[in-house]
C-alpha positions as CSV (number, residue, x, y, z in Angstrom):
1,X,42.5,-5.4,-58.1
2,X,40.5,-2.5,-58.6
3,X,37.9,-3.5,-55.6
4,X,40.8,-3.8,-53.6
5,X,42.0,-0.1,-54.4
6,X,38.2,1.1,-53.8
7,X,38.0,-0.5,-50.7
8,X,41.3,0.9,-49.2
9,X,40.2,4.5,-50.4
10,X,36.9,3.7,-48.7
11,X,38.3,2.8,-45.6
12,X,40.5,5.8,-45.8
13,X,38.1,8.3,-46.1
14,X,35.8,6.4,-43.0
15,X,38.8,7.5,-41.0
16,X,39.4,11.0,-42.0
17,X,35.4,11.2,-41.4
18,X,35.8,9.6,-38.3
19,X,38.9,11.9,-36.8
20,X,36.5,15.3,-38.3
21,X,33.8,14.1,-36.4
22,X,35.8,13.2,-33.3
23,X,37.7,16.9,-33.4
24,X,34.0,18.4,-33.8
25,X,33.4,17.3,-30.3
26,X,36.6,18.3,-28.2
27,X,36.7,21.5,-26.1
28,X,37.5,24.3,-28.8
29,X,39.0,27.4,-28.0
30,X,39.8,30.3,-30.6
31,X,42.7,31.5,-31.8
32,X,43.0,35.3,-33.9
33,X,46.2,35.8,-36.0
34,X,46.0,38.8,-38.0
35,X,49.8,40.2,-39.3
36,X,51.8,39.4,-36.1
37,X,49.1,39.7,-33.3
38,X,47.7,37.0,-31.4
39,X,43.9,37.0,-30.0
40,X,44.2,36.2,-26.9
41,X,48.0,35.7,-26.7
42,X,47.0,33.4,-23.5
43,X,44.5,30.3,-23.7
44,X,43.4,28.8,-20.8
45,X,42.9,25.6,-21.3
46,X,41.7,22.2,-19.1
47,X,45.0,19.9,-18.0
48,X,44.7,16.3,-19.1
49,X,42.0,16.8,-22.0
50,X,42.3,17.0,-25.5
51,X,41.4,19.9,-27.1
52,X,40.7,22.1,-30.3
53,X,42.5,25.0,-31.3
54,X,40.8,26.9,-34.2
55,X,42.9,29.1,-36.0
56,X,41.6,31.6,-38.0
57,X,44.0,34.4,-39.8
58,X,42.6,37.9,-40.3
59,X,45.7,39.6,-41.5
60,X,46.5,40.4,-45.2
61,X,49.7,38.1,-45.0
62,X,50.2,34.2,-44.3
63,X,50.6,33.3,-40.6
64,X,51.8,29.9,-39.2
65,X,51.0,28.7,-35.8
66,X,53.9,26.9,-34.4
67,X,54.5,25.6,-30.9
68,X,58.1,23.7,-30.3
69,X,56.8,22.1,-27.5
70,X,53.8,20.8,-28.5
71,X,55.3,19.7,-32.2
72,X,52.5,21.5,-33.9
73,X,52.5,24.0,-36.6
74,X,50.3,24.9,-38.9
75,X,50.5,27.6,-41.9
76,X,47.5,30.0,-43.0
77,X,47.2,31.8,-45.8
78,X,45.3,35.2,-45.4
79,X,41.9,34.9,-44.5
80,X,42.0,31.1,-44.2
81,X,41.0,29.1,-41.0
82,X,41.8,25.6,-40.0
83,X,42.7,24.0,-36.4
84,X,45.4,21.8,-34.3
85,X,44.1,18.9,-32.4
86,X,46.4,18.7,-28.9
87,X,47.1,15.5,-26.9
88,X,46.4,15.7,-23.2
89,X,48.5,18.4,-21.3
90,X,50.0,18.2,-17.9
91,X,49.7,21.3,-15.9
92,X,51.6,24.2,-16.9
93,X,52.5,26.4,-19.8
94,X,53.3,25.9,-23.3
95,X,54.6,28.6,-25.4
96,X,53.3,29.1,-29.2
97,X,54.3,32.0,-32.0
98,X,54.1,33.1,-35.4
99,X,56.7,31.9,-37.5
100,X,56.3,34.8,-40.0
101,X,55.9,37.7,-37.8
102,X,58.3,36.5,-34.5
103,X,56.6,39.4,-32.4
104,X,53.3,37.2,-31.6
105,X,54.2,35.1,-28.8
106,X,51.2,33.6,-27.3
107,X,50.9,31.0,-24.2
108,X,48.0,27.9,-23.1
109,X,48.1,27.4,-19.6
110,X,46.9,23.9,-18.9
111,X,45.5,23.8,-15.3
């Protein structure tokens, strides 16, 4: 019983090592949030890749990147960094904000 409990955590962490390693190798591109503005506010990105969005927040308060139409969102506390993984995109533009400061708007462009 116990085996069997070491082996399923064993296999789980292979997989979370696996999915780190695989993110380490997609295109990356760099997102700034620092208390309601957005660094760049547009990322160009290629269409029909996946890609790597690192997020880093530089403000004093907690920022959440949040995009509706890509069903991602994820919440930073000040001075923390993390990053979004995003399927392949078709061609065109896909909106993103800050959940806690509504004034950051930001766009990718897929092309």
């Amino acid at each position: 019983m116990v085996s069997g409990k070491v082996r399923g955590l064993f296999g789980i962490s292979l997989l979370a090592v696996a999915a780190i390693s695989a993110a380490a190798d997609l295109p990356t591109f760099k997102l700034e949030m620092k208390d309601g503005v957005l660094n760049p506010a547009r990322i160009a990105v290629p269409a029909g890749q996946k890609i790597k969005i690192e997020i880093h927040n530089l403000g004093q308060s907690a920022a959440e990147f949040e995009s509706v139409q890509l069903r991602k969102e994820k919440v930073l506390a000040p001075g923390a960094q993390s990053f979004v993984v995003i399927a392949p995109l078709q061609p065109g533009e896909y909106k993103f904000f800050d959940d806690f400061h509504t004034q950051a708007q930001g766009v990718i462009v897929a092309k």
